[in-house]
C-alpha atoms as one frame of an Amber mdcrd trajectory, in Angstrom:
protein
  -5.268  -1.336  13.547  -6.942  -3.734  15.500 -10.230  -2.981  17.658 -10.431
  -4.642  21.387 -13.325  -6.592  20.334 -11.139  -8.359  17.535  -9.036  -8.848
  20.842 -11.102 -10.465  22.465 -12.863 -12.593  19.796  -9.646 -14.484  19.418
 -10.052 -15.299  22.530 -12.974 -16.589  22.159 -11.816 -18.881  18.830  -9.757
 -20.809  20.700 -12.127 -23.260  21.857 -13.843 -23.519  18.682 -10.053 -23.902
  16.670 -10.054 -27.884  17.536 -11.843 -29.824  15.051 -13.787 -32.465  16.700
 -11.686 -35.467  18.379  -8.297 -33.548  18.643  -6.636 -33.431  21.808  -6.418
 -30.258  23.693  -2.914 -29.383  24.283  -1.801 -29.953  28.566  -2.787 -26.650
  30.421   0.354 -24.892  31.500  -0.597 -23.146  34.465   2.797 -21.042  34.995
   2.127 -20.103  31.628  -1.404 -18.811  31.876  -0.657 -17.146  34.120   2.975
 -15.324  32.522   0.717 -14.696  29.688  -2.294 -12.931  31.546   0.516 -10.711
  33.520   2.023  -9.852  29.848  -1.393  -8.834  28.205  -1.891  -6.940  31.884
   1.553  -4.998  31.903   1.830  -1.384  31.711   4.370  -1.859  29.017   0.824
  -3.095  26.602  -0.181   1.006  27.349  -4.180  -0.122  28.459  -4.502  -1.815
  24.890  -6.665   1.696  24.155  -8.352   1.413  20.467  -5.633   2.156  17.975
  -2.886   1.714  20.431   0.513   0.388  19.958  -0.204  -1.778  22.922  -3.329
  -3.260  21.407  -1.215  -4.199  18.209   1.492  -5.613  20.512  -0.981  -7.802
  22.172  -3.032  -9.149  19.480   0.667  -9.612  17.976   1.125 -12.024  21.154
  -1.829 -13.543  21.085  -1.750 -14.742  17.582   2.188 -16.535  18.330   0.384
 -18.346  21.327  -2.249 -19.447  19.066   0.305 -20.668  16.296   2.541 -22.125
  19.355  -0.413 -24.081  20.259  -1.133 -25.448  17.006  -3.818 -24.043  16.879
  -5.459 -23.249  13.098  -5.818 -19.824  11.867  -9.312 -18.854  11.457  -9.068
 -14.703  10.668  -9.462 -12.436   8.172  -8.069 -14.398   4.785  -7.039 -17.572
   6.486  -4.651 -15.305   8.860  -3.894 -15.332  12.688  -5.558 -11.779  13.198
């Protein structure tokens, strides 16, 4: 189970998950913004600790990352 302060530190990798001189992939601001009203939904429960809605969005978060491009940098070389 994940804890909301794993949550949030992958949201905090991000900028560090470019190795120097890459480009940064174009901002999509429809997208941003369809991704903040996901994590936000009622359908994610509150993301409590131990939730099925906190699994469900780190789940998300981690396929953005990898859509991105983006490198894995968790627990054993994995997304989470």
């Amino acid at each position: 189970m994940f804890h909301c302060s794993r949550v949030a530190a992958l949201a905090l990798l991000v900028p560090l998950s470019f190795a120097a001189g890459e480009r940064l992939p174009r901002a999509d601001a429809r997208r941003y913004i369809d991704d903040v009203k996901f994590l936000s939904s009622p359908e994610l429960q509150g993301r409590g600790a131990g939730s099925e809605g906190l699994e469900r969005a780190a789940r998300y978060i981690a396929d953005r990352f990898r859509s991105l491009g983006l490198k894995p940098a968790g627990d054993s070389g994995s997304w989470l």
